[in-house]
Steps between C-alpha positions, in 0.01 A plus 500: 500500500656670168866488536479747175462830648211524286247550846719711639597744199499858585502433855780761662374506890349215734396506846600181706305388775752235709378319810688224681544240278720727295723445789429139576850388258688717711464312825175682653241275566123637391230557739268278427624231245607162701867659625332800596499697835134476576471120369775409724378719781162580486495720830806710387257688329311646800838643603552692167137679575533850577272511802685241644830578425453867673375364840660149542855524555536132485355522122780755429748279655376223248531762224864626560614098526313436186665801311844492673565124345256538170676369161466840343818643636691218352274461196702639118236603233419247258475473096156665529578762673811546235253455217334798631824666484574378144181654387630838675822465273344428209307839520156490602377668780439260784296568823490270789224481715596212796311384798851336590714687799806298423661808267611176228422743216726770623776254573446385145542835411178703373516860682323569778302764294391177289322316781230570717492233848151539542544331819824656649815330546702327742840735445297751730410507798196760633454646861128454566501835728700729314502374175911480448635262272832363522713188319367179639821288510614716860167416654527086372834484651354670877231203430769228443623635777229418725253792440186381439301803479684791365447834597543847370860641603361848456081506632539116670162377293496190352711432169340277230592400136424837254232203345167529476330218738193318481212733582668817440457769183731532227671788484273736275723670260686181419152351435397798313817484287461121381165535391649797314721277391299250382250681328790691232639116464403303156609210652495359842668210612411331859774238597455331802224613708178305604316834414313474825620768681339817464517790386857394320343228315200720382811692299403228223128642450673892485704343195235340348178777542790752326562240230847326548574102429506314808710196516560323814738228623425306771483172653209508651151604349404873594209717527596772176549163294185562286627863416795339384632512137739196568548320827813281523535269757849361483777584677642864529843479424442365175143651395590889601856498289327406188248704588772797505606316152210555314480850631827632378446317178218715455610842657605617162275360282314780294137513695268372287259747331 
């Protein structure tokens, strides 16, 4: 990649695309890479189902343990989630678009305002009756406790995670907003996602139909790669900060005409 600036001149806003292995340097294992939850446990996914998770409570009971000792509450955002930050500072207008539910860009500092979870989070928890939401850490410690399916203190339905689980929709408007997003963007960065779960990954095709650069960083190969302008496939914590780099070096260079 250009270190210059010169690829990047003119460029004042960016949509970001993050998906777990932007989290992966932080102590949060992937899904599917060779620490990952489904590698190492190939029938925890059937509990994470929807269908399954609203009529089995022993696949909610699974769930809650899962949750109540999962690295993300003791995870600390990493230098890629600080790059994103950096870029912030330095003045261009930054929009994240995550698949993660672990809240590391928040924590790193972006505003809420800044980033959409497209697939909830794990600071809420949802009433599946009545729809309440309250903070989750109250309903982990009544797990730790010896809980293991936690119910609604006000309708007595079952509580899950305010995440969206396999087999269930997205929730429309924050769907409808990212592909907003992405098609106002000139540039699009994906970091970390396998790009194989729809309809977040299909955010890359928005960006690209409406005419933005694509550039994504990941390990692995990925469907989008061919609408790719640049695919990097080193590590993150290195490749997205001079990424950033190149992008503020080029923020206030005069477009070219």
């Amino acid at each position: 990649m250009d270190t210059t600036g010169e690829w990047a001149r003119g460029i004042t806003r960016v949509a970001v695309l993050t998906g777990a292995g932007i989290s992966t340097d932080s102590g949060i294992p992937d899904y599917r890479g060779p620490d990952g939850l489904w590698t190492r446990d190939p029938a925890a996914l059937d509990a994470f189902t929807y269908d399954r998770f609203r009529r089995d409570p022993e696949a909610r009971a699974r769930f809650w343990r899962t949750y109540a000792e999962h690295p993300a509450w003791r995870a600390e955002p990493n230098v890629a989630h600080r790059a994103l930050v950096a870029l912030r500072d330095a003045g261009t207008a930054v929009r994240v678009l995550t698949q993660n539910v672990d809240g590391l860009h928040q924590r790193a500092g972006l505003a809420d305002r800044t980033v959409l979870e497209l697939h909830g989070t794990i600071h809420r928890t949802r009433c599946t009756g009545c729809g309440a939401t309250t903070p989750t850490p109250p309903v982990l410690a009544r797990v730790r406790a010896g809980e293991e399916d936690p119910t609604c203190g006000g309708c007595g339905a079952v509580l899950a995670l305010a995440v969206t689980l396999f087999g269930e929709y997205l929730d429309g408007q924050v769907l409808d907003h990212a592909r907003r997003i992405a098609a106002v963007s000139p540039l699009l960065l994906a970091v970390g996602s396998s790009l194989r779960v729809e309809p977040a990954a299909s955010l890359c095709a928005v960006a690209v139909e409406a005419g933005a650069r694509l550039i994504i960083v990941n390990r692995d190969e990925t469907p989008y790669d061919h609408l790719a302008d640049e695919v990097i496939r080193e590590p993150i914590g290195s490749a997205l900060p001079r990424i950033v780099a190149a992008l503020i070096a080029g923020r206030d260079l005069t477009p070219a005409r």
